[in-house]
C-alpha positions in Angstrom: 0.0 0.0 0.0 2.9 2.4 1.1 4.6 1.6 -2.4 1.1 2.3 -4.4 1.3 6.1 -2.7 4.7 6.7 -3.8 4.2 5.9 -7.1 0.7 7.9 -7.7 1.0 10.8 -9.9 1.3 13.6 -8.7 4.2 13.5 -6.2 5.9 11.0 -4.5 9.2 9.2 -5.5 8.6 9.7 -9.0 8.4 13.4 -8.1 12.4 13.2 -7.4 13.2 10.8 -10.1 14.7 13.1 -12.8 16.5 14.9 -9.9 18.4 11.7 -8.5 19.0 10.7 -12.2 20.7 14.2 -13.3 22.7 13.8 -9.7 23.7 10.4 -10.5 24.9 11.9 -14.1 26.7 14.7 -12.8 28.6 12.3 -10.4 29.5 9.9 -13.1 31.0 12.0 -15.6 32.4 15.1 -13.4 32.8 14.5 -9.4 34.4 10.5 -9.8 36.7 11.2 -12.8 38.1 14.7 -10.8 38.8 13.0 -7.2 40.4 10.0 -9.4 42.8 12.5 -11.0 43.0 14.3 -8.0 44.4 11.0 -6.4 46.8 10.5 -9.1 48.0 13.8 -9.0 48.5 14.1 -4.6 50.3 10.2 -5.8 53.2 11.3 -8.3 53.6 14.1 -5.9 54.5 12.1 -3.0 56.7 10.0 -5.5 59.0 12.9 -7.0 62.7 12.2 -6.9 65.8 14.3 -8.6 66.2 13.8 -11.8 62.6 14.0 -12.9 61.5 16.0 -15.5 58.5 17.9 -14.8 56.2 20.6 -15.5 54.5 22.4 -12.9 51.1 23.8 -12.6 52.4 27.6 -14.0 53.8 25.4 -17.2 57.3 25.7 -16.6 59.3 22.8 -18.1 62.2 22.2 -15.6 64.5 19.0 -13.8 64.5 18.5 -10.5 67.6 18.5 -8.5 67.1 19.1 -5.2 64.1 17.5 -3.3 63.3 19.0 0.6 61.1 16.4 2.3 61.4 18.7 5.5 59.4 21.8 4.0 57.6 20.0 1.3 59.6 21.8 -1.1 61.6 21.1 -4.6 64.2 22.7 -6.5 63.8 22.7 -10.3 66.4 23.8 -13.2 64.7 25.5 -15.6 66.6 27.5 -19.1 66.3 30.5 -16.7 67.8 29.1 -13.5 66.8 27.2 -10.2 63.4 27.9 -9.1 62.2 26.6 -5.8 59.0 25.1 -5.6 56.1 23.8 -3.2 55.8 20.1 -4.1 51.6 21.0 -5.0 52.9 23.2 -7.9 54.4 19.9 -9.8 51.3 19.1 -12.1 52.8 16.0 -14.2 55.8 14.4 -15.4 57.1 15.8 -19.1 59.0 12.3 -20.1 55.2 10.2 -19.5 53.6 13.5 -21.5 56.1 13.2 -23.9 55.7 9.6 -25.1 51.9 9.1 -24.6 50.8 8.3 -27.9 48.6 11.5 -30.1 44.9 11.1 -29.9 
C-alpha cells in the first residue's frame, strides 16, 4: 500500500526521479573522474625524486635536482635558472607527456 502512494502521480518518488538521475549523471562523468585525478596527481607528488623532469602547474618545463622532504619543497632547473618550488605546484611528469601516444 505504502509503495502504491509513492508511485501515484502527482508526487511521491517519481516526483524526485529526474533529480536523482541528473545527480547520479553529474557524479559519473564530473565529481568521480576529478577526485580519481586528484588521487593520481597528490600520488606522483608524494613519489617525485631528482632527476625527474616535470612541468609544474604555472607550465614551466624544468629537472629537478634538489628534493626538501622537510618543507615540502623542490628545487627545479629550468633555461632560466633554479626555481624553488612547493611540491603542489608539480602538475605532471614531461618524459610520460612526452611519449603518450597523439589522440
Amino acid at each position: 500500500m505504502y509503495l502504491t502512494i509513492l508511485l501515484q502521480e502527482g508526487g511521491g518518488l517519481m516526483s524526485y526521479l529526474p533529480f536523482l538521475a541528473m545527480f547520479l549523471v553529474i557524479y559519473l562523468f564530473m565529481i568521480r573522474p576529478q577526485m580519481k585525478r586528484q588521487k593520481n596527481e597528490k600520488a606522483f607528488q608524494s613519489e617525485i625524486s631528482r632527476g625527474t623532469r616535470v612541468i609544474t602547474s604555472s607550465g614551466i618545463h624544468g629537472k629537478i635536482v634538489e628534493v626538501n622532504d622537510n618543507d615540502n619543497t623542490v628545487v627545479v632547473e629550468t633555461g632560466a635558472g633554479k626555481i624553488k618550488f612547493e611540491r603542489s605546484a608539480i602538475s605532471m611528469e614531461m618524459t610520460n607527456k612526452l611519449n603518450e601516444p597523439k589522440k
